[in-house]
Structures are given as C-alpha cells and as structure tokens.
Backbone bond lengths (Angstrom), bond angles and torsions (degrees), N, CA, C in turn:
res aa  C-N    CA-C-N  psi(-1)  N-CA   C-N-CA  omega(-1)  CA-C   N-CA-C  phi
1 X - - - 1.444 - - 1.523 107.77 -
2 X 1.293 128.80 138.57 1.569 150.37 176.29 1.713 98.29 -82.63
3 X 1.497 96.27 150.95 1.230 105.44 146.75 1.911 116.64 -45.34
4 X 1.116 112.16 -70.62 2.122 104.56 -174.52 1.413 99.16 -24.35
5 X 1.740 109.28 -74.21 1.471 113.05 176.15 1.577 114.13 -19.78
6 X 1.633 117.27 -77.37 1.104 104.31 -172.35 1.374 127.73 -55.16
7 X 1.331 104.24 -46.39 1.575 104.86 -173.59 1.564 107.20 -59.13
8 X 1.629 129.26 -7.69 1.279 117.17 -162.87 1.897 94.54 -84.70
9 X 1.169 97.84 -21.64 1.769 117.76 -147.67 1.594 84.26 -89.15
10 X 1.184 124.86 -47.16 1.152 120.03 -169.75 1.721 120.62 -62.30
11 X 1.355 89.36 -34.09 1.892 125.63 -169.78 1.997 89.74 -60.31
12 X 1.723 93.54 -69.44 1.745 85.72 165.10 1.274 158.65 -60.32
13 X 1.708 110.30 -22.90 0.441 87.18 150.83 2.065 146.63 -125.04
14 X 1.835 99.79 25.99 1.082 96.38 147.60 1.411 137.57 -112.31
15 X 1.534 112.34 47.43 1.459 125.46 -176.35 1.072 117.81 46.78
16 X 1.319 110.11 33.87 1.782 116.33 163.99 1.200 115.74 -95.01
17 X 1.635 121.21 158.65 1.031 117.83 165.39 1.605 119.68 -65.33
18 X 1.914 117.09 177.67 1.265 107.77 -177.23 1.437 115.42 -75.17
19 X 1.486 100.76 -18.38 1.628 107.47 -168.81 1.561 107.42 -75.66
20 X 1.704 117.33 -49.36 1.311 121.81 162.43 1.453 130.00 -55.92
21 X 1.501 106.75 -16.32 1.664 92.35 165.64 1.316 109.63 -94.18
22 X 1.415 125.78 -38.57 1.228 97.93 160.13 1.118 164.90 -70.93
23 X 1.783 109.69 -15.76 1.607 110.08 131.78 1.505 130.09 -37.69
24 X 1.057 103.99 -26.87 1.750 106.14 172.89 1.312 111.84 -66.38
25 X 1.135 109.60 -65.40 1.733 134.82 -178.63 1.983 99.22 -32.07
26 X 1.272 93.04 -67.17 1.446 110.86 -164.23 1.955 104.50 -59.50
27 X 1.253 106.07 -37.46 1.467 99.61 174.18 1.469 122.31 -93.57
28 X 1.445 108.90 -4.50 1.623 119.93 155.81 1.476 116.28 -59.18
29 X 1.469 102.91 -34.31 1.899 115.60 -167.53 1.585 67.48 -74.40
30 X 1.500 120.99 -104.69 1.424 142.99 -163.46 1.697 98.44 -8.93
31 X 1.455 146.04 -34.70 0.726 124.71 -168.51 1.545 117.43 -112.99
32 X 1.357 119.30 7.95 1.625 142.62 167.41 1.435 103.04 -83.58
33 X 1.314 112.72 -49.67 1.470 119.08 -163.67 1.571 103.92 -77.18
34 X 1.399 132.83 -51.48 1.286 108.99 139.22 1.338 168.79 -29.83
35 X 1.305 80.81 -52.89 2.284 92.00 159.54 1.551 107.42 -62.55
36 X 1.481 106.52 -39.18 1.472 92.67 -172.42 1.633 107.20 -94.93
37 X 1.503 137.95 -0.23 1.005 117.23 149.76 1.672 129.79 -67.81
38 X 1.543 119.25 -17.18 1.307 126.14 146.03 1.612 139.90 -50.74
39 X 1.692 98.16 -8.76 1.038 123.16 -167.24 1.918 127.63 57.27
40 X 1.159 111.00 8.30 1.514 146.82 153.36 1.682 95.25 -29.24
41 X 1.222 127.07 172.65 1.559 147.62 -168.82 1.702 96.56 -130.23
42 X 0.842 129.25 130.99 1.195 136.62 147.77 1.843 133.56 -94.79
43 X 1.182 144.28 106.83 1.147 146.07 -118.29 1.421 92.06 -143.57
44 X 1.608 136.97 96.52 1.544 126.15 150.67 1.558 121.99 -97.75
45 X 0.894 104.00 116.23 1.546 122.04 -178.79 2.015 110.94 -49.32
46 X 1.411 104.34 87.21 1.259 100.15 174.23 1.415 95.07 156.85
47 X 1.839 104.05 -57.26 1.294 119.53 -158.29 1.301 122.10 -110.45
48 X 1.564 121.26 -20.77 1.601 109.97 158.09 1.351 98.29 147.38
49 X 1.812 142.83 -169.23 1.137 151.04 -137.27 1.650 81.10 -163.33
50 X 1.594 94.14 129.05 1.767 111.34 145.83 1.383 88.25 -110.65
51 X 1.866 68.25 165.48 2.226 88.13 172.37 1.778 66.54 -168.93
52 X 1.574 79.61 162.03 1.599 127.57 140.34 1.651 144.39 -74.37
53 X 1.738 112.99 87.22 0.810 115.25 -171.60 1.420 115.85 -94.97
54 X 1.597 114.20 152.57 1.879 102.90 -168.61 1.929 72.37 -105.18
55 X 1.879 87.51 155.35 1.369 124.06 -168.23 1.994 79.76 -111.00
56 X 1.262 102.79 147.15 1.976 134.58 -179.58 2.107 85.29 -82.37
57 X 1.177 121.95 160.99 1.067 134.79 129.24 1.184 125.80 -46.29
58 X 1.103 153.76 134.42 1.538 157.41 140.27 1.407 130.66 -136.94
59 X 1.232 110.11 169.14 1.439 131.37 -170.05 1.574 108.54 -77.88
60 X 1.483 121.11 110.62 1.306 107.06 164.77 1.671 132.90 -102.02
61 X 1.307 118.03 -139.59 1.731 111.65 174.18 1.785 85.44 -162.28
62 X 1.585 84.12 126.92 1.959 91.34 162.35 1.498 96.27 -85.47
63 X 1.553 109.39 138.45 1.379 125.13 -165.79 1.746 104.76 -89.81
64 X 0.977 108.57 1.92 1.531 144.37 -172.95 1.367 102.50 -84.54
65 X 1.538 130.53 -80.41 1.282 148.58 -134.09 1.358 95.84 -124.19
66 X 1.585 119.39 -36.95 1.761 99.94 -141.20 1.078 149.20 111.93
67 X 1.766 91.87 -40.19 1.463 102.49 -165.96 1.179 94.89 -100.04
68 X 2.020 108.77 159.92 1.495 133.66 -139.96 1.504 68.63 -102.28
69 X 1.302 103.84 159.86 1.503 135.16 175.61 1.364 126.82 -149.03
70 X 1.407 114.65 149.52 1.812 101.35 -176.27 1.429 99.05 -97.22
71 X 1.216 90.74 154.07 1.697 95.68 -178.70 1.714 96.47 -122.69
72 X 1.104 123.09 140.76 1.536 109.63 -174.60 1.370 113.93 -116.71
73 X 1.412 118.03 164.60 1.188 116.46 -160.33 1.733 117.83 -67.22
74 X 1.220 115.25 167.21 1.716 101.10 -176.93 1.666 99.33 -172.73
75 X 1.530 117.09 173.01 1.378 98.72 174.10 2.086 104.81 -111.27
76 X 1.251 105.15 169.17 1.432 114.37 168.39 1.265 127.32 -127.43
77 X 1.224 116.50 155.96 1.521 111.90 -171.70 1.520 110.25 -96.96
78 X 1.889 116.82 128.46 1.544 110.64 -177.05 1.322 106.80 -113.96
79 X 0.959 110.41 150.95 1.621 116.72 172.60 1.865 112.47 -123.92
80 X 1.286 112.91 131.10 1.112 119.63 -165.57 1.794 96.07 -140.92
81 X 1.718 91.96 123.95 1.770 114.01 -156.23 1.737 90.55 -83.12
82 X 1.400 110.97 143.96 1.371 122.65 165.02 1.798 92.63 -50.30
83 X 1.950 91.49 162.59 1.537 97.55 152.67 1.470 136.80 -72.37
84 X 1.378 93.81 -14.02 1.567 102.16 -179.12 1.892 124.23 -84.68
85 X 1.613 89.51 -39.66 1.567 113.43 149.24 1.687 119.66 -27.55
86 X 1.572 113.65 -81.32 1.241 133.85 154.66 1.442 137.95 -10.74
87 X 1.796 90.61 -67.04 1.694 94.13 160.71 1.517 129.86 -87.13
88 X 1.425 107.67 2.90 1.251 122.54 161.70 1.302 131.06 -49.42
89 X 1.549 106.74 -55.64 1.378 140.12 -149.86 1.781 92.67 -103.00
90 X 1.149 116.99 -10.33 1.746 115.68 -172.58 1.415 110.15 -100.14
C-alpha cells in the first residue's frame, strides 16, 4: 500500500477530506522525523515505538571483489510493534 492508498483510507475513515488527510499524513511524517532527529522515542499507542539506534563500526566484503571493507559507524532507525499490533498480524 502507497501513501494515496493510505491517505485515501484514512480520508474514510475519519470523514476527512482527501486534501485534509493528507495534510495530516504529511505533518505526522514532519513530526516523527523530528523527534527522532533529536534522538527522542516516539511511542503510538496501538502500533509500536521508533527510536534511534547507533550501528558499531564493522568490517565488510564487496560481494563483487572480495575485498574486506570498513563500514563505519552510523545510527538506524528501529521500530518495535505494540503487543496488540503483533497478535493482530499472526
């Protein structure tokens, strides 16, 4: 599913228009992508927690050549599903 999709789904089902849910949509991103550039947790009740996790340095391999490569350290973004989420989806 796309963003259109969602925002159409969203539009229905909280009786918004398409234009107003997707202003919603778009300042939902705008306001995740912030907290977590603060490195802050973000927490939705239903559906699960991002955060910012820092990634180790390590050693890689070009799958190409062979040859070992450094890979350097950096952070990643995790997402971890409510319990209710979970048994949803099973």
């Amino acid at each position: 599913m796309k963003k259109p999709d969602v925002v159409k789904q969203v539009a229905d089902v909280a009786g918004l228009t398409q234009g107003d849910a997707n202003r919603a949509m778009k300042a939902l991103v705008k306001v995740i992508q912030k907290v977590l550039k603060k490195g802050e947790v973000v927490s939705l009740s239903g559906l699960g927690s991002f955060r910012v996790k820092a990634r180790k340095a390590r050693q890689g391999r070009n799958p190409k050549t062979g040859e070992i490569i450094p890979v350097p350290e950096g952070k990643k973004v995790s997402f971890k599903p409510t319990t209710t989420l979970r048994k949803l989806i099973q």
